[in-house]
DSSP file (Angstrom, degrees, kcal/mol; ACC not computed):
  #  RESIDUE AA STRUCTURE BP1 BP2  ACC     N-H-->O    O-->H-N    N-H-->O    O-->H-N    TCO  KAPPA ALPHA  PHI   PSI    X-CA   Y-CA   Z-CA
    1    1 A X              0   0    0      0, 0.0     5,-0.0     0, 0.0     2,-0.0   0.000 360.0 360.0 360.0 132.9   20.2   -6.2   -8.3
    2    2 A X     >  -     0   0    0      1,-0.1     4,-1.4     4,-0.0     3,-0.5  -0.127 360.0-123.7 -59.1 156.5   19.4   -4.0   -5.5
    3    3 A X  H  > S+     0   0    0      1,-0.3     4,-3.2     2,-0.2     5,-0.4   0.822 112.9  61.9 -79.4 -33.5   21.7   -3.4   -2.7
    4    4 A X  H  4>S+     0   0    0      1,-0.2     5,-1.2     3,-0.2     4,-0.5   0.635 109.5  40.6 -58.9 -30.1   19.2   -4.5   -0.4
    5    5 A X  H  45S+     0   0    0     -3,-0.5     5,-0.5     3,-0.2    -1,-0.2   0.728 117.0  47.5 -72.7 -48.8   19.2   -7.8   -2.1
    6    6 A X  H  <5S+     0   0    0     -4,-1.4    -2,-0.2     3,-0.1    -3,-0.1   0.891 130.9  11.4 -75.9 -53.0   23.0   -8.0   -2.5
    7    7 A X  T  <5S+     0   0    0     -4,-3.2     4,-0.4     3,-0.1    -3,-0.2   0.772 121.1  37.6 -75.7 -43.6   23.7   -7.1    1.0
    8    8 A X  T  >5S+     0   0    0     -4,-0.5     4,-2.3    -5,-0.4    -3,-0.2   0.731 109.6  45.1-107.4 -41.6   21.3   -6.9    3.4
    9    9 A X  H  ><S+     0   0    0     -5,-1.2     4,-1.7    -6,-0.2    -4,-0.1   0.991 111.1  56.4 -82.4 -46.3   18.7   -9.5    3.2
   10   10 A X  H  4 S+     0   0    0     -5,-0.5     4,-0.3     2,-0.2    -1,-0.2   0.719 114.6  44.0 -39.0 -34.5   21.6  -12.4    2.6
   11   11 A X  H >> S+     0   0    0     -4,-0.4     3,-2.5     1,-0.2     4,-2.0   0.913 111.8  54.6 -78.1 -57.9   23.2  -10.9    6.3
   12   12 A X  H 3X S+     0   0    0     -4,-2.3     4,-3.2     1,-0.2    -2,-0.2   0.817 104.7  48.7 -34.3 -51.0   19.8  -10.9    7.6
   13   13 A X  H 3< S+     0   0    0     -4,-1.7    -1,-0.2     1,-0.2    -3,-0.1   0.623 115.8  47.3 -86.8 -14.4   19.1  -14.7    6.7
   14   14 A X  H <4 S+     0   0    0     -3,-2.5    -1,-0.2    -4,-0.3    -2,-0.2   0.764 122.4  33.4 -77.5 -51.1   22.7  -15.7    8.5
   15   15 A X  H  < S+     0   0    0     -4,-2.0     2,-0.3    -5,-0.2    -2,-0.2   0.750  96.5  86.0-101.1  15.3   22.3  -14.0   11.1
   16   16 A X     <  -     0   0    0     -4,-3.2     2,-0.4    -5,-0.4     3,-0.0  -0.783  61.5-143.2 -83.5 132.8   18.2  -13.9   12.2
   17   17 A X     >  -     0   0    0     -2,-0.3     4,-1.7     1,-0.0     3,-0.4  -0.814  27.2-100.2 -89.8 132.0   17.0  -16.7   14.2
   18   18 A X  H >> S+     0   0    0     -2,-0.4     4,-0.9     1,-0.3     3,-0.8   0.557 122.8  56.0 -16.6 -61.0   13.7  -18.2   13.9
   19   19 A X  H >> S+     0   0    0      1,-0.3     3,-4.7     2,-0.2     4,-1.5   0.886 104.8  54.6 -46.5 -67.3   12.4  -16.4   16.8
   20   20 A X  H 3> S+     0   0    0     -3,-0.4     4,-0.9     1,-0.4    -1,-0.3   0.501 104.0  54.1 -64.0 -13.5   13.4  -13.0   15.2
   21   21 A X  H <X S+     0   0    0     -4,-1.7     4,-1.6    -3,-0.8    -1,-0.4   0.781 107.5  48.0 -90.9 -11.9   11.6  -13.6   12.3
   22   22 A X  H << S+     0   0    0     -3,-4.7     4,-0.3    -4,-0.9     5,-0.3   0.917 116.4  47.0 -79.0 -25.4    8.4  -14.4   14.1
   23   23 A X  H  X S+     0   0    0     -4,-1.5     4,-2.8     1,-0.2    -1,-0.2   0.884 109.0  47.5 -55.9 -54.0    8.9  -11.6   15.9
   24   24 A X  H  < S+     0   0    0     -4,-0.9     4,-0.4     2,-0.2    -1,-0.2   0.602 118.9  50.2 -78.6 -25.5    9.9   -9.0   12.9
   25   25 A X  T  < S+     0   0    0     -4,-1.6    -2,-0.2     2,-0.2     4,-0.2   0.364 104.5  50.5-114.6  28.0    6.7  -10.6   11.1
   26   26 A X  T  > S+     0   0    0     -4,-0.3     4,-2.0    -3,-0.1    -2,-0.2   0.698 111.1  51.2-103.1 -47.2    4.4  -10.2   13.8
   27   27 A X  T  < S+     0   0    0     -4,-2.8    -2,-0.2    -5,-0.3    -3,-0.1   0.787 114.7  43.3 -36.8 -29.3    5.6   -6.5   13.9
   28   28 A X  T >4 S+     0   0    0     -4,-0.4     3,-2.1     2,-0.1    -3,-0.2   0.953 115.8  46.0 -82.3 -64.6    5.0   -6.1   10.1
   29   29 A X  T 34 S+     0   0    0      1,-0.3    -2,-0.1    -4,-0.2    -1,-0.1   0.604 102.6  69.1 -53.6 -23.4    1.5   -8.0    9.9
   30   30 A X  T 3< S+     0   0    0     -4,-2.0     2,-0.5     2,-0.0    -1,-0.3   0.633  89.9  69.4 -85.3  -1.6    0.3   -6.0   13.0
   31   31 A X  S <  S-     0   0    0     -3,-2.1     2,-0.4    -4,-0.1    -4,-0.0  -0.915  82.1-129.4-114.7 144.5    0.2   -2.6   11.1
   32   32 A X        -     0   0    0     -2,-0.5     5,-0.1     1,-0.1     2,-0.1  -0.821  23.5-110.2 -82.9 118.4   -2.4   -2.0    8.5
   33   33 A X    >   -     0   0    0     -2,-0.4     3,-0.8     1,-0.1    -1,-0.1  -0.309  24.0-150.3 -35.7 109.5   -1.5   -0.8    5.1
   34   34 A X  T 3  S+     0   0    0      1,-0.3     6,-0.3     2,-0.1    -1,-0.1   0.496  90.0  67.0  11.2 -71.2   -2.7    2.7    4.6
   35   35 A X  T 3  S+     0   0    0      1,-0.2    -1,-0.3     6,-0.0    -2,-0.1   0.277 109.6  36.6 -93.6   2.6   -3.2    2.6    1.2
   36   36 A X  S <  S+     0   0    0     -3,-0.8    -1,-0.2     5,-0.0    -2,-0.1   0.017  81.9 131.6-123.4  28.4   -6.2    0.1    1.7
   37   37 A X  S  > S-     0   0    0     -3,-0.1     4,-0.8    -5,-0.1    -3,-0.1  -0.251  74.1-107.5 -89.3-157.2   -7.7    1.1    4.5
   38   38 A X  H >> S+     0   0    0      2,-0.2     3,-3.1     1,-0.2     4,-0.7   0.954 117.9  51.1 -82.5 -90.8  -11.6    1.7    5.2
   39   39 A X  H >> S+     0   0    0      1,-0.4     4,-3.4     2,-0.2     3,-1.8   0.577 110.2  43.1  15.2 -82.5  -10.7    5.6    5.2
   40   40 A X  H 3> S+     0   0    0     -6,-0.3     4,-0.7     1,-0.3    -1,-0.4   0.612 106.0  58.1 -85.6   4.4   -8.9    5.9    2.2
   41   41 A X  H << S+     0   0    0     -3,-3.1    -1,-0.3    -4,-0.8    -2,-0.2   0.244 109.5  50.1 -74.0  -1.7  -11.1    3.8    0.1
   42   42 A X  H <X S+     0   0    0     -3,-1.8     4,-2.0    -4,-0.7    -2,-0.2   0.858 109.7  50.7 -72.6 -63.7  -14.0    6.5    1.2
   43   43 A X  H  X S+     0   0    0     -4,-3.4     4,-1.1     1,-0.3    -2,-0.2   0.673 113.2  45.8 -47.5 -30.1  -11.7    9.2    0.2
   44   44 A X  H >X S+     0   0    0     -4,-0.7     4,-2.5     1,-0.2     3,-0.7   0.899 106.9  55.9 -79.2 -42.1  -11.2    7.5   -3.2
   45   45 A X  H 34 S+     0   0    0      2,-0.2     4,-0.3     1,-0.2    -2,-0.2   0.904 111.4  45.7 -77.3 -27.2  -14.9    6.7   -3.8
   46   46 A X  H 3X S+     0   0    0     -4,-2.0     4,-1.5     2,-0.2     3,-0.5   0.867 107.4  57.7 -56.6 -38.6  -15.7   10.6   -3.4
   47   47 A X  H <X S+     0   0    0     -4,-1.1     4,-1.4    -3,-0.7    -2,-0.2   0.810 105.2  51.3 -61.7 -41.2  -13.3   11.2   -5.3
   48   48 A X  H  < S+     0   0    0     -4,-2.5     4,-0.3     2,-0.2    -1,-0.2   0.394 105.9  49.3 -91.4  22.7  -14.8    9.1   -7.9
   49   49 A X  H  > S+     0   0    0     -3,-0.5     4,-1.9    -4,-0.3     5,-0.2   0.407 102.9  57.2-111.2  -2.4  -17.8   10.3   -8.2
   50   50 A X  H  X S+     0   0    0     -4,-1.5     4,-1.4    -5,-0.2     5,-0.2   0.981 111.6  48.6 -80.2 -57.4  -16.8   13.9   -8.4
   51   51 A X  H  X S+     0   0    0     -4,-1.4     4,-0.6     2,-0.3    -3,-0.1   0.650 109.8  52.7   6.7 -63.7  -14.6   12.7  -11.6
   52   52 A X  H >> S+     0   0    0     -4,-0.3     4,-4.4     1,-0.3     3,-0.6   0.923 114.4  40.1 -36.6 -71.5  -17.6   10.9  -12.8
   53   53 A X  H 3X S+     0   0    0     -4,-1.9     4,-1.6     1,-0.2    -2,-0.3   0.791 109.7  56.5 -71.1 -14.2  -19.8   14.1  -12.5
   54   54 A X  H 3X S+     0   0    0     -4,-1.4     4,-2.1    -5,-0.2    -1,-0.2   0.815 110.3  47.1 -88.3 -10.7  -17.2   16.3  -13.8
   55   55 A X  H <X S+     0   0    0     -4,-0.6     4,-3.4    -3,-0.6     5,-0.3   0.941 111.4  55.0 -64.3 -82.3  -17.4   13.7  -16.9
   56   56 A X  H  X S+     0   0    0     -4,-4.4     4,-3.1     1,-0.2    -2,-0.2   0.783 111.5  40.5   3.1 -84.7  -21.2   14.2  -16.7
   57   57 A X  H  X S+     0   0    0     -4,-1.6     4,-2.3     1,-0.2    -1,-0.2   0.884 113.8  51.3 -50.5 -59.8  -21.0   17.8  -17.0
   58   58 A X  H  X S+     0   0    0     -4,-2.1     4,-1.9     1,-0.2    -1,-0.2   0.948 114.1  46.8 -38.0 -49.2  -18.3   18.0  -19.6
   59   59 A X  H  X S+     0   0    0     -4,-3.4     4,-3.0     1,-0.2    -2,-0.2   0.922 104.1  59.9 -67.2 -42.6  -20.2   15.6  -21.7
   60   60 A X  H  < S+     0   0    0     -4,-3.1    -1,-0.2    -5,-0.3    -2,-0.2   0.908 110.0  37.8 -26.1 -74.7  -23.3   17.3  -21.3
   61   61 A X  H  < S+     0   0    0     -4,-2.3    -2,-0.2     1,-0.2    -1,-0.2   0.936 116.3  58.8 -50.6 -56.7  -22.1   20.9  -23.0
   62   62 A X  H  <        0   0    0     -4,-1.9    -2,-0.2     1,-0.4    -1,-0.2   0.684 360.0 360.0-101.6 -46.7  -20.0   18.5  -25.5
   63   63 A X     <        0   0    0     -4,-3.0    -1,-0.4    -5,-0.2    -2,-0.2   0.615 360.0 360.0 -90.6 360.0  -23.5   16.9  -26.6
């Protein structure tokens, strides 16, 4: 079990009050994950099609 588990969230849950969790999950919900945004699912899809073509190409000499 994580310490975070053992410790932390168990104090959190005595001593956070309703308000302070709408609060702490309006704060969370209001930032956009990163790792899914519009952006980096461009950067990935360039990225997979140079992969793709570099597949291409190998296969190409290969055949």
């Amino acid at each position: 079990m994580a310490a975070e588990d053992r410790n932390f969230f168990p104090a959190a849950i005595r001593a956070l009050k309703p308000h302070d969790w709408t609060e702490i999950a309006s704060a969370v919900t209001a930032h956009k994950d990163p790792l899914f945004s519009d952006i980096t699912e461009e950067r990935f899809g360039v990225l997979r099609e140079h992969i793709l073509r570099l597949e291409q190409e190998a296969e190409a000499e290969r055949g």
